[in-house]
C-alpha positions as CSV (number, residue, x, y, z in Angstrom):
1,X,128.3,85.5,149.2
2,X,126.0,83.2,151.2
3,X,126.1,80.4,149.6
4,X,123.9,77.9,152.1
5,X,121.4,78.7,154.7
6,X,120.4,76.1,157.6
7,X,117.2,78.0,159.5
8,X,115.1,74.6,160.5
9,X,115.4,75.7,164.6
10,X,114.1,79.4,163.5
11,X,110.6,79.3,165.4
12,X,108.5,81.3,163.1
13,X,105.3,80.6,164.3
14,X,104.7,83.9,164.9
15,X,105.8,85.6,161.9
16,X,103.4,87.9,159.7
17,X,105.6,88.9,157.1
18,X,108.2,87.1,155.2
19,X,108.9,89.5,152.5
20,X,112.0,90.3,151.3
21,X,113.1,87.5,153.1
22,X,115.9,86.1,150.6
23,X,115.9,88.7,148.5
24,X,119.2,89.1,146.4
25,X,120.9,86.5,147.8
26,X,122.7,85.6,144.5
27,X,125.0,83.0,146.0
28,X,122.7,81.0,147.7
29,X,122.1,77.0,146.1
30,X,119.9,75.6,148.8
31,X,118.1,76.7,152.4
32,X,117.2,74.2,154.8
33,X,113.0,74.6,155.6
34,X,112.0,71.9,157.3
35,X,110.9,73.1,160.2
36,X,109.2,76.5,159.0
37,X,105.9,77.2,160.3
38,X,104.0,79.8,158.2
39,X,101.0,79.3,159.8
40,X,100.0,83.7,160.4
41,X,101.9,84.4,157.5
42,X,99.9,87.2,155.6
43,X,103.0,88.4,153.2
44,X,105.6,86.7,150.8
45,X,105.9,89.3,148.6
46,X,109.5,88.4,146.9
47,X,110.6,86.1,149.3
48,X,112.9,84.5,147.0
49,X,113.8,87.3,145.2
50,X,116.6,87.4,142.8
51,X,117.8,83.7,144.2
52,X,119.7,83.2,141.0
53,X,121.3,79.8,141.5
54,X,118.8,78.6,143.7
55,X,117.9,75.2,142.0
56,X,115.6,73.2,144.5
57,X,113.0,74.6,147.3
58,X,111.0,72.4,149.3
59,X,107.8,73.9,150.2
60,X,105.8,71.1,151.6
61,X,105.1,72.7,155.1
62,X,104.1,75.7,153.9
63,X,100.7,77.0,154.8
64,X,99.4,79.6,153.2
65,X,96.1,79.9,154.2
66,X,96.5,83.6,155.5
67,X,98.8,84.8,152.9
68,X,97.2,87.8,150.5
69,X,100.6,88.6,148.5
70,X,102.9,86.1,146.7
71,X,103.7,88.8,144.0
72,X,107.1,88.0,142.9
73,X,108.0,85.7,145.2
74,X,110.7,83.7,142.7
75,X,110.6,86.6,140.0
76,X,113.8,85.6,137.9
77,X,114.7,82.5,140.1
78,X,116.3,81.2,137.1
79,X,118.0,78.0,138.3
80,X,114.9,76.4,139.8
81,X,114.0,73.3,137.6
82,X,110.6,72.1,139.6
83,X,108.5,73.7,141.9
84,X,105.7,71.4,143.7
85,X,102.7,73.2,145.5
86,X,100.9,69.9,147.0
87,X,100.4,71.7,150.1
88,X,100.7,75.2,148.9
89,X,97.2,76.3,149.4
90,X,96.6,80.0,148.8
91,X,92.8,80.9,149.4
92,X,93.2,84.4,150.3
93,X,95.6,85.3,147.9
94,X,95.0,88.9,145.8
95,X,98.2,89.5,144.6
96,X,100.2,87.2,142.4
97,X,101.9,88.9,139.5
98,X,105.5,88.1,138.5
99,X,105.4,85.2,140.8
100,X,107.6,82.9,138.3
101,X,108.8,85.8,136.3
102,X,111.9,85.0,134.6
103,X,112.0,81.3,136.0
104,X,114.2,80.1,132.6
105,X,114.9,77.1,133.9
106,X,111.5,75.7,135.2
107,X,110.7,73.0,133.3
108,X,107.3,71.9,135.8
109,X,105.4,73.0,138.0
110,X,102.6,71.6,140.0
111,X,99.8,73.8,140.4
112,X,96.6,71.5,141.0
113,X,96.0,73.4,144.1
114,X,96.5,76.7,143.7
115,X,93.0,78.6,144.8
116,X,93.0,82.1,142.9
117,X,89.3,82.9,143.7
118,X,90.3,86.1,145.3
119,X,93.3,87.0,142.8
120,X,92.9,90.8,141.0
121,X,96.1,90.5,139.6
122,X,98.5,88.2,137.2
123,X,100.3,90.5,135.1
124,X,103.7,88.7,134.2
125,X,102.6,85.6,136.5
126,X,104.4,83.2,134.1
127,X,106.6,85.6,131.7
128,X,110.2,85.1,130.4
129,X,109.2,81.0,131.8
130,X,110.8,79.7,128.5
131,X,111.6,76.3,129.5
132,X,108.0,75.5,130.4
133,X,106.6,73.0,127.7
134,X,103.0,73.0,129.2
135,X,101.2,74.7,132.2
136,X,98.1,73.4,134.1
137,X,96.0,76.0,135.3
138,X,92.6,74.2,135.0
139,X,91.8,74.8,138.6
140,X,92.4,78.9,138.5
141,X,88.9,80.4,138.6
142,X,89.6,84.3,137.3
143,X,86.8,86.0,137.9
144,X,88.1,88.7,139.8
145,X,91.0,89.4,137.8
146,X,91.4,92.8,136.3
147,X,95.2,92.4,134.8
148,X,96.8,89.7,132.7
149,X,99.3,91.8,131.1
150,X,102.6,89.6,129.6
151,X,100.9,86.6,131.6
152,X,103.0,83.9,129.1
153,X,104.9,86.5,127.8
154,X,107.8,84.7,126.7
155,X,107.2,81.5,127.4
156,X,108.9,80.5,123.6
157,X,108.8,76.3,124.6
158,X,105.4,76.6,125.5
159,X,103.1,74.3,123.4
160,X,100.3,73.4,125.8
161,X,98.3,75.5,128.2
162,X,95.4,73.5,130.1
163,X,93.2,76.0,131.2
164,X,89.2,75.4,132.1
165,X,87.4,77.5,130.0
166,X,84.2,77.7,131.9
167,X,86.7,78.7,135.0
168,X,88.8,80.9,133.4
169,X,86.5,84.4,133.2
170,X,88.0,87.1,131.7
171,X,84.7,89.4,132.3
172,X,86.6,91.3,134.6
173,X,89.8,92.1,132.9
174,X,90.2,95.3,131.3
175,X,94.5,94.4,130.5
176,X,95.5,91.9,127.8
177,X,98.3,93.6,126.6
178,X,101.1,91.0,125.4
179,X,99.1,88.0,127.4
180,X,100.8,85.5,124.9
181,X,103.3,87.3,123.5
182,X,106.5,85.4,121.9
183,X,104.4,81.9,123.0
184,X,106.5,80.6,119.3
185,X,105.9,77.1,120.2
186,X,102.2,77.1,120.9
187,X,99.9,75.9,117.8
188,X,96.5,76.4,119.7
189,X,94.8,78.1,122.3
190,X,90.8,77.8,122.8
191,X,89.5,81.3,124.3
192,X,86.1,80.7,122.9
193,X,84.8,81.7,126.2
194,X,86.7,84.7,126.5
195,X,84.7,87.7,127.5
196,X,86.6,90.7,126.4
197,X,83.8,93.4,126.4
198,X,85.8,95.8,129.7
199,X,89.2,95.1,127.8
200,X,90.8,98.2,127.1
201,X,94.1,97.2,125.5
202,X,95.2,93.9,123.6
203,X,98.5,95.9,122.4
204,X,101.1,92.3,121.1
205,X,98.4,90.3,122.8
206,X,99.7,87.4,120.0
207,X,103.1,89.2,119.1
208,X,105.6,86.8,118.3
209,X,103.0,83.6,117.7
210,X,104.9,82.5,115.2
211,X,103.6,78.8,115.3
């Protein structure tokens, strides 16, 4: 039943793992981070977990420099309507599947900074997102990424997706299965660079592109 959350005195200079932190709180419309120091954070693996009427987050002062897992971290947050990651600079990051997942209410999201050199996995990083009308992942360099299973699954408003083609190297992935399933809204997608020769299953990879 919480319902608000004040935490700026918590000193959390110290903390490793904020996991779990939030998870299931299905009351809960706003926490107060201003003072929240995740400067030895290594883990945010579904931090913000099941936050169902959580509309607004302010990450600003989050660093994330040391952090490997984000997986999940607002999987089916789905009263957030923006999501700004200026300063959310994740360079060690492996693991970052089902980090928006079933965010139906996000209708932007700022990922100019997002580093995902070091990412193996994206299954279901944006899937069930429907309110998204564009995404911007020009910066994500994919090289090491072995799953993009259901990545836009579901996104039906989507009708742009900026994505660098000479960044975005699929050479690695051997999982497409349902990558742009249900996109209905999206008229064109240039994957003229895609290297699919170690895919092993496009199962629905276009289901549902009815547009």
């Amino acid at each position: 039943n919480l319902n608000y959350l004040e935490i700026s005195n918590f000193k959390t200079e110290n903390v490793i793992d904020f996991s779990f932190m939030f998870y299931g709180c299905v009351s809960l419309t706003s926490i107060y981070l201003y003072n929240f120091d995740t400067i030895k954070a290594t883990n945010m693996n579904s931090m913000f977990h099941g936050c169902i009427l959580l509309k607004y987050l302010n990450l600003n002062r989050f660093n994330t420099t040391y952090v490997k897992n984000i997986e999940s971290m607002f999987f089916n947050c789905k009263s957030l309507i923006t999501l700004n990651f200026e300063s959310f600079n994740p360079i060690n990051v492996t693991h970052i599947s089902n980090m928006f997942y079933g965010c139906s209410s996000l209708t932007s999201i700022n990922l100019n900074n997002f580093d995902t050199y070091h990412v193996i996995n994206m299954e279901k990083m944006f899937s069930e997102c429907n309110a998204l009308t564009s995404i911007n992942i020009s910066n994500f360099i994919t090289s090491n990424v072995i799953n993009m299973e259901s990545m836009f699954n579901g996104c039906s408003s989507l009708i742009e997706l900026n994505f660098d083609i000479n960044k975005f190297i699929t050479s690695s992935c051997v999982n497409m299965k349902s990558m742009f399933q249900n996109c209905a809204s999206i008229k064109s997608i240039n994957l003229n660079n895609f290297d699919t020769t170690n895919v092993i299953n496009m199962e629905n990879m276009f289901k549902g592109c009815s547009s």
